[in-house]
MARROSE-381034 format. One record per residue: chain; z, y, x of N, C-alpha, C in turn. Coordinates in Angstrom, 3 decimals, decimal comma. Layout:
% residues N
NODE   chaine        n.w        n.v        n.u       ca.w       ca.v       ca.u        c.w        c.v        c.u
NODE        A          Z          Y          X          Z          Y          X          Z          Y          X
...
% end
This chain:
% residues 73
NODE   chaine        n.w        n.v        n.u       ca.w       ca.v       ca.u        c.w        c.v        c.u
NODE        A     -7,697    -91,895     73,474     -7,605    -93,246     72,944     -8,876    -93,628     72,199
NODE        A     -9,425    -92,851     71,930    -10,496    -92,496     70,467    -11,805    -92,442     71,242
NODE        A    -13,119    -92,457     71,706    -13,752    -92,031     71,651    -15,047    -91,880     71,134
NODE        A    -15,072    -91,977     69,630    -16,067    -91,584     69,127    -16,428    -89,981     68,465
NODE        A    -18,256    -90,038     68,149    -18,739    -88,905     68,332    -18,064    -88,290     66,938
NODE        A    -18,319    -86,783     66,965    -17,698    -86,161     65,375    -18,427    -86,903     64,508
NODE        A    -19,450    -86,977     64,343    -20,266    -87,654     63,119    -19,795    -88,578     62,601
NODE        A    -19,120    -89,533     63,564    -18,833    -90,914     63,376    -17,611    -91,204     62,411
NODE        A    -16,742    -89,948     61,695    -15,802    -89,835     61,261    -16,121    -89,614     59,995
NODE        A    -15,379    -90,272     58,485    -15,809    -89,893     57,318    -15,133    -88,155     57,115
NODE        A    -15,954    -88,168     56,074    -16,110    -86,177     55,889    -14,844    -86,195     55,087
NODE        A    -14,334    -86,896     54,440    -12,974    -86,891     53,653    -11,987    -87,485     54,080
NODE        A    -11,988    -87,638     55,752    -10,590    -87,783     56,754     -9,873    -87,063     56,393
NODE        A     -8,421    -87,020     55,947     -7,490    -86,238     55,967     -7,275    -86,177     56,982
NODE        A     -6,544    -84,690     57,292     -5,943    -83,899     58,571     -4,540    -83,759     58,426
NODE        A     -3,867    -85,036     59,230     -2,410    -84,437     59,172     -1,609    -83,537     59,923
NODE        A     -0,723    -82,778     60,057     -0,144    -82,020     60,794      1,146    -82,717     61,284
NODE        A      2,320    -82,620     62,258      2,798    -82,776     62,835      3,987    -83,517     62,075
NODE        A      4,634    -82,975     61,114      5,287    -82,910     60,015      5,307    -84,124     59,711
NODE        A      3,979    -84,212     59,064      3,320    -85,498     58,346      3,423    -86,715     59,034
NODE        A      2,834    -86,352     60,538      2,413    -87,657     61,344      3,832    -88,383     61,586
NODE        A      5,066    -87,465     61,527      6,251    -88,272     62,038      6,810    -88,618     60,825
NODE        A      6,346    -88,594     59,827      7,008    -88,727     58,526      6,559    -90,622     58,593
NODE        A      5,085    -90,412     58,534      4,169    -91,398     58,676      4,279    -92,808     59,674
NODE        A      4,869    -92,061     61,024      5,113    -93,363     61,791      6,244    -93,429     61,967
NODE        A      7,634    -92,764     61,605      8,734    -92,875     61,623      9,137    -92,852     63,165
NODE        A      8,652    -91,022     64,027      8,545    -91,401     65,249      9,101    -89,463     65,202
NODE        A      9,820    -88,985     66,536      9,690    -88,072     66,747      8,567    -86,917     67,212
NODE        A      8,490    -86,139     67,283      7,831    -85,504     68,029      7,245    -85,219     69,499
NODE        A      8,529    -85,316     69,944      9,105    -86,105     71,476      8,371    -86,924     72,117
NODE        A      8,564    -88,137     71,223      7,777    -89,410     71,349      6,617    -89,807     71,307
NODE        A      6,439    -88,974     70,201      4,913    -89,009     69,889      3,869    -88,167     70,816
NODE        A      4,371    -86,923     71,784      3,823    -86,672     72,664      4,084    -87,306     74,292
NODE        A      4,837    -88,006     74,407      5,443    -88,905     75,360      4,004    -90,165     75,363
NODE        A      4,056    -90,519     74,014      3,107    -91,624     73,905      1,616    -91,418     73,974
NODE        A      1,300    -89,924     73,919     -0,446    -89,379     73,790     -0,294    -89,092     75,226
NODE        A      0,517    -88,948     75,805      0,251    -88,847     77,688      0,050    -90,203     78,141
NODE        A      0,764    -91,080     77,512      0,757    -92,063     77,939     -0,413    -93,267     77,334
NODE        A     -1,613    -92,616     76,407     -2,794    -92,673     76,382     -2,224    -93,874     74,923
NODE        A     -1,296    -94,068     74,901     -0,746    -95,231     73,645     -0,526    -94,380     72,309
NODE        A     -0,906    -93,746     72,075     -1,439    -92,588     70,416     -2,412    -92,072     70,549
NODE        A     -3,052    -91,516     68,917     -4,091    -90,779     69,030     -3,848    -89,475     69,839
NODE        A     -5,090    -89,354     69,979     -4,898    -87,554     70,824     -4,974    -86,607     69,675
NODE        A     -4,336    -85,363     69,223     -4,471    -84,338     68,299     -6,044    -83,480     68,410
NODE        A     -6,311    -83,572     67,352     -7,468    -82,333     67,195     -6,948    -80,755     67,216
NODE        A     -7,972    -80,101     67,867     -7,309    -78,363     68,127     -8,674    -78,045     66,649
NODE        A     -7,452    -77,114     65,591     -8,255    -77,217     65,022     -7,962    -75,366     64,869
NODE        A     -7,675    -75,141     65,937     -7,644    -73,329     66,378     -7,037    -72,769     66,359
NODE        A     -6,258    -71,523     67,574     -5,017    -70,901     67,605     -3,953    -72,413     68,722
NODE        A     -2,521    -72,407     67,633     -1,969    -72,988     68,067     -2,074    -74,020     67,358
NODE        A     -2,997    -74,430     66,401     -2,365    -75,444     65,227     -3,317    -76,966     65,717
NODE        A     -2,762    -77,701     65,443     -2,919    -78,916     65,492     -3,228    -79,966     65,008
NODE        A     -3,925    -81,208     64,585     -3,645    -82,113     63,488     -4,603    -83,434     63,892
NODE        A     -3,940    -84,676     63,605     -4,404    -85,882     63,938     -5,394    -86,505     62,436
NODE        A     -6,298    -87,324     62,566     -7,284    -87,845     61,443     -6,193    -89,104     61,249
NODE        A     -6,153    -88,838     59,772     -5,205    -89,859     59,391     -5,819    -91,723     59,250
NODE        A     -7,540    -91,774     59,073     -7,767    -92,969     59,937     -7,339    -92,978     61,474
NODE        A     -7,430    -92,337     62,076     -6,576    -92,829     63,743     -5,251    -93,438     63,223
NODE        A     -4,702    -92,665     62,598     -2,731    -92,754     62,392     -2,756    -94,182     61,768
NODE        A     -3,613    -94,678     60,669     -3,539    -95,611     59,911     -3,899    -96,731     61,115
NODE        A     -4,963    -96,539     62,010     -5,376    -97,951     62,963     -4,167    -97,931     63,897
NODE        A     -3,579    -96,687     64,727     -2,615    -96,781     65,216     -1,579    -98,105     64,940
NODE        A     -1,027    -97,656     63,086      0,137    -98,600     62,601     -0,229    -99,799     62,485
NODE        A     -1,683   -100,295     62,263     -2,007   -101,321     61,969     -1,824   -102,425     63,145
NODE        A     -2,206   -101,411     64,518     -2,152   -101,986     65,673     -0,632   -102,252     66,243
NODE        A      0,450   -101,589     65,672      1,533   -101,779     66,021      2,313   -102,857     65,429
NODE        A      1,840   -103,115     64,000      2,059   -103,979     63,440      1,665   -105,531     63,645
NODE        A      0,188   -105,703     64,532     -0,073   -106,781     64,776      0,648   -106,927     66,245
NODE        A      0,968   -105,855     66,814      1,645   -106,281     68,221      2,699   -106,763     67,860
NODE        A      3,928   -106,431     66,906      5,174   -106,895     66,664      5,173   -107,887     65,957
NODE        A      4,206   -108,282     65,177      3,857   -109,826     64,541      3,355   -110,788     65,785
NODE        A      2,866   -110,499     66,676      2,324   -111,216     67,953      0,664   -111,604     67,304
NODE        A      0,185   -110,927     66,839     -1,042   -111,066     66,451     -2,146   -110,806     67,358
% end
């Protein structure tokens, strides 16, 4: 969904984990990987092993963008 370079990201992005992100968009897990196939969420960062975690500016433009779709903005 994303494609900018690493640099391009502030150095004090929080890293949320999985937990968080559904806390955050009030979305399952399920869903939320349903919707990154379907190119409509951020994609997760591998941040090594099995673990995972999205930049919580993505998560924040995400809602913002969902919010102007359901306002018809």
């Amino acid at each position: 969904m994303n494609t900018k370079a690493a640099n391009d990201y502030p150095q004090d992005d929080p890293i949320l984990r999985m937990r968080d992100v559904e806390k955050s968009v009030g979305l399952k897990k399920p869903t939320i990987y349903k919707l990154i196939k379907q190119s409509q969420f951020p994609s997760p960062i591998n941040l090594g092993g099995r673990a995972s975690g999205w930049l919580l500016s993505e998560i924040n433009q995400w809602k913002a963008e969902r919010i102007a779709i359901s306002r018809g903005q």
